[in-house]
C-alpha positions as CSV (number, residue, x, y, z in Angstrom):
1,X,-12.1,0.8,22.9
2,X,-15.2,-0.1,21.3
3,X,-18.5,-1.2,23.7
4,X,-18.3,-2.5,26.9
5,X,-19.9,-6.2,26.7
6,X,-21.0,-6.5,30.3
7,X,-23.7,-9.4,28.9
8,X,-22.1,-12.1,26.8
9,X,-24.6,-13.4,24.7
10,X,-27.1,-10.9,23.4
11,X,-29.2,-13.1,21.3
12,X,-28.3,-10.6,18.3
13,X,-27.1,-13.7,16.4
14,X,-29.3,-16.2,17.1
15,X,-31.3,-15.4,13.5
16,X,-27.8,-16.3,11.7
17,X,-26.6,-12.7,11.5
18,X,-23.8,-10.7,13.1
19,X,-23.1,-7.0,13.6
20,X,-20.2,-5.4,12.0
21,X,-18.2,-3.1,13.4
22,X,-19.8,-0.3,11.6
23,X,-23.2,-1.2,12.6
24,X,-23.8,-3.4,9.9
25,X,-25.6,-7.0,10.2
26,X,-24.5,-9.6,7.8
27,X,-25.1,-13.0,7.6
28,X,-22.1,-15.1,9.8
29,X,-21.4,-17.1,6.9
30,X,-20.4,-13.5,4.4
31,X,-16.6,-13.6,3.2
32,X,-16.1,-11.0,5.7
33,X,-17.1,-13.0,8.6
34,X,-15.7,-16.0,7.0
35,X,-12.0,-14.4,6.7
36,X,-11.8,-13.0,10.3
37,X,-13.3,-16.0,11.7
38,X,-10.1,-17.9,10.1
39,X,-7.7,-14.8,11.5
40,X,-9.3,-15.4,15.1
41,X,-9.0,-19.4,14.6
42,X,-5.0,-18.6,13.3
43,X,-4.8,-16.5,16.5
44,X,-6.1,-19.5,18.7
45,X,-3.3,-21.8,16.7
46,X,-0.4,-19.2,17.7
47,X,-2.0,-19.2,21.6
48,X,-1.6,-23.0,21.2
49,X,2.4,-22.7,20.4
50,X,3.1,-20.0,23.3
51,X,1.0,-22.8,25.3
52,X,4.2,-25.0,24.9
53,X,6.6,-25.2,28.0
54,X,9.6,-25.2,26.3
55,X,8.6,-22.2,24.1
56,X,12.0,-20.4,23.5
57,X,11.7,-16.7,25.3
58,X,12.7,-15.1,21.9
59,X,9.9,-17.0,19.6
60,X,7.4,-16.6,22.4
61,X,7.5,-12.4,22.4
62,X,7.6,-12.7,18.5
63,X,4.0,-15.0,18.7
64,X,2.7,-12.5,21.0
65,X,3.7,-9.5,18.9
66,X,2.5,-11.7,16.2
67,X,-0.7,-11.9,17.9
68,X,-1.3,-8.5,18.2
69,X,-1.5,-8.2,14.6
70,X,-3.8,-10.8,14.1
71,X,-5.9,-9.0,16.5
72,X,-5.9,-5.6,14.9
73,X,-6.3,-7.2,11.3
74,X,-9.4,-9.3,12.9
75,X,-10.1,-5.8,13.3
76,X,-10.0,-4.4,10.0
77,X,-11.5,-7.2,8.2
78,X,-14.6,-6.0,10.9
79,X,-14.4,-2.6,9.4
80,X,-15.0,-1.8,5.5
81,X,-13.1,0.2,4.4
82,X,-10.1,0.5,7.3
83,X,-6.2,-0.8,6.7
84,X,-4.1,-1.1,9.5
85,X,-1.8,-4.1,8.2
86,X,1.0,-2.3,7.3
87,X,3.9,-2.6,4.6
88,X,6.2,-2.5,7.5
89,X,4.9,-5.1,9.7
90,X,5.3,-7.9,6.7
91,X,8.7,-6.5,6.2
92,X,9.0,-7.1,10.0
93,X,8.3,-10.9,9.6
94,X,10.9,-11.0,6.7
95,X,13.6,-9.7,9.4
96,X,12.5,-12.4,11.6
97,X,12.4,-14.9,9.0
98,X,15.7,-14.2,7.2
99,X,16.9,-14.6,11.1
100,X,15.6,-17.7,12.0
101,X,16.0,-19.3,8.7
102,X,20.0,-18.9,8.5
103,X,20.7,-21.3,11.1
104,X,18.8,-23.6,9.4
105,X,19.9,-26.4,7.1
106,X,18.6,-26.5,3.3
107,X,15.8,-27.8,2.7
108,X,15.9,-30.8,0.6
109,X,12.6,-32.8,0.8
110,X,9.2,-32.0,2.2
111,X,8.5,-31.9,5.6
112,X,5.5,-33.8,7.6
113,X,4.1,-31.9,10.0
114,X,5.0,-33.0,13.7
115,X,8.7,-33.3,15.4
116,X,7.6,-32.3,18.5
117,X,4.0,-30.8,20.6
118,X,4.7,-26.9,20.0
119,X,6.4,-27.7,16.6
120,X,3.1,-29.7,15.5
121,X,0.9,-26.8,17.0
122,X,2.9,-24.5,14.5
123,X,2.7,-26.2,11.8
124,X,-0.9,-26.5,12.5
125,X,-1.0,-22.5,12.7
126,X,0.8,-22.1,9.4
127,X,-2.2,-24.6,7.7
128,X,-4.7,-22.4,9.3
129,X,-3.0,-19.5,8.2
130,X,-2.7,-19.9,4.7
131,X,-6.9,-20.9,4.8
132,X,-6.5,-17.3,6.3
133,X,-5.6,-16.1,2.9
134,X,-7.2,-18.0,0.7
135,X,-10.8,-16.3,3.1
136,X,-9.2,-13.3,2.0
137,X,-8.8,-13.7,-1.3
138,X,-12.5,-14.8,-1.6
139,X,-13.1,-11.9,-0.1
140,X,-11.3,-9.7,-2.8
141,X,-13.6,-11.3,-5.1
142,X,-16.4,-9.3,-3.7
143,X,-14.8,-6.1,-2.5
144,X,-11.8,-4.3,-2.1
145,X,-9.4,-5.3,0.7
146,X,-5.8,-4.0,2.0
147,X,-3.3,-6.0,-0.6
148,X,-0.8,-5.6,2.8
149,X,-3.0,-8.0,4.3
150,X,-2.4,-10.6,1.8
151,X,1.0,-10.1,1.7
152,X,1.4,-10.1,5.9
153,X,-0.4,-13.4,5.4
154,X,1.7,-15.0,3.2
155,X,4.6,-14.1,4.3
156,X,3.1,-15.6,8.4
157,X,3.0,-18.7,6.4
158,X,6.4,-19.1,5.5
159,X,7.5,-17.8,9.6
160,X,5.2,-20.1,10.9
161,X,7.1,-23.2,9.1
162,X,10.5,-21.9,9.8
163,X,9.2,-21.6,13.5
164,X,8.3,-25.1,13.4
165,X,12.0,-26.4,12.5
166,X,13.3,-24.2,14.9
167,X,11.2,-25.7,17.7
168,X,11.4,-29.2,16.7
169,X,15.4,-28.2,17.0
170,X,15.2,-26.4,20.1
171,X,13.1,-29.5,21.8
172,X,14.8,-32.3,20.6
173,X,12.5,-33.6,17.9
174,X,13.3,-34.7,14.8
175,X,12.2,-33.7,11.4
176,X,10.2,-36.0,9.4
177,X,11.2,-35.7,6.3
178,X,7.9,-37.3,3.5
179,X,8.6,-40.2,1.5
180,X,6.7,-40.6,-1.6
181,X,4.9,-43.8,-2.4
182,X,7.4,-45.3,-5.0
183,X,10.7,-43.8,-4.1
């Protein structure tokens, strides 16, 4: 583990800047900062869902694993240069995915978010997560970043909304399924 914070505020940051993990200060409002920031705010979003009381044991370890790797990429995007998103761990959400989705029905229509509290909260998580990726993509204007994390992003996404019709099953709630203006 890095430093011990035994002070909480430092006062480091009060001129607008923040301290890399390598050392480095950069202004709080850099790409970098800007796409961890949104992995951290995801992060909070998936705390949110395993908040829920009727959080199924089996989605609940998956959020927290889930968690983890939000943690560790928070991580990366704090280090130049460092990957530790892995191919594997988006294949891991696929496997998850593929399971969760199969006892779904087809999608038809679009969804609205809602249904239920936790289902709403992951929905919510899936909204912040794709701003996730787009803060990462803005970052790859700038500099080179680990294409995995992208990938782990967008495929989160896609879990997250599956998630959310599985809880909104799993509680009770209904889908709401969008009607256009017209139709």
């Amino acid at each position: 583990m890095g430093n011990r914070l035994t002070k909480i505020y430092t006062r480091t940051g009060d001129d607008g800047t923040t301290g890399l993990a390598s050392g480095e200060r950069v202004r709080k409002d850099c790409a970098r900062v800007e796409a961890y920031g949104t992995v951290d705010e995801l992060n909070c979003c998936i705390g949110l869902v395993l908040a829920s009381p009727d959080l199924p044991a089996s989605l609940s370890d998956s959020l927290q694993a889930i968690q983890h790797r939000l943690f560790d990429l928070g991580g990366e995007l704090a280090t130049p240069g460092r990957q530790v998103i892995l191919a594997a761990d988006t294949t891991d959400l696929e496997i998850l995915l593929d399971t969760l989705n199969a006892d779904l029905p087809p999608l038809k229509d679009f969804i609205l978010p809602g249904g239920t509290p936790a289902a709403a909260n992951c929905h919510l998580a899936r909204a912040v997560c794709r701003r996730a990726e787009r803060r990462l993509l803005s970052l790859q204007q700038a500099e080179a970043i680990n294409v995995e994390a992208l990938r782990y992003l967008n495929r989160l996404s896609d879990l997250l909304f599956v998630m959310s019709r599985v809880l909104c099953r799993t509680s009770g709630g209904t889908e709401v399924i969008w009607k256009a203006r017209g139709k």
